[in-house]
C-alpha positions, 0 to 999 in steps of 0.5 A: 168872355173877354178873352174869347172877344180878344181872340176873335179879334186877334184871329180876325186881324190875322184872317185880314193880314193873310188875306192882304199879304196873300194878294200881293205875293201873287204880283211878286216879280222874283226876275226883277228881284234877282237882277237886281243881286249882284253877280256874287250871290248865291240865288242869281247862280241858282236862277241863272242855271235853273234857266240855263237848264230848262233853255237846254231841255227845250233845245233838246226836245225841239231836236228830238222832235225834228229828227223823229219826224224826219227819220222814216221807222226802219223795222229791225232785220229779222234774225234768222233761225237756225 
């Protein structure tokens, strides 16, 4: 009996951590951390380039956007048959 009110208690503090702990990597700022790397570091260059990435898929869809709008629909010459 003891050990099943030790477990119960082992689960309920573990329940409670999870808990406290899973509050708080909702508010984990990882920009402000990887700013603070320096230049050097292995996750910085990642971050950098995952952004750099995602800026350069903006700029290429905001293109493709500008010119399908701007570009009337030709339709394809008819082949003739012969």
């Amino acid at each position: 009996m003891k050990r099943i009110a030790a477990l119960i208690a082992i689960v309920a503090v573990a329940v409670l951590l999870a808990k406290r702990l899973g509050l708080r990597a909702g508010q984990f700022d990882f920009a402000s951390r990887i700013a603070a790397m320096p230049d050097s570091a292995p996750p910085k260059w990642i971050f950098s380039n995952v952004t750099a990435i995602r800026a350069n898929t903006d700029r290429i869809l905001d293109l493709l956007e500008r010119q399908a709008t701007t570009e009337p629909e030709h339709p394809a010459p008819a082949v003739p048959e012969s």
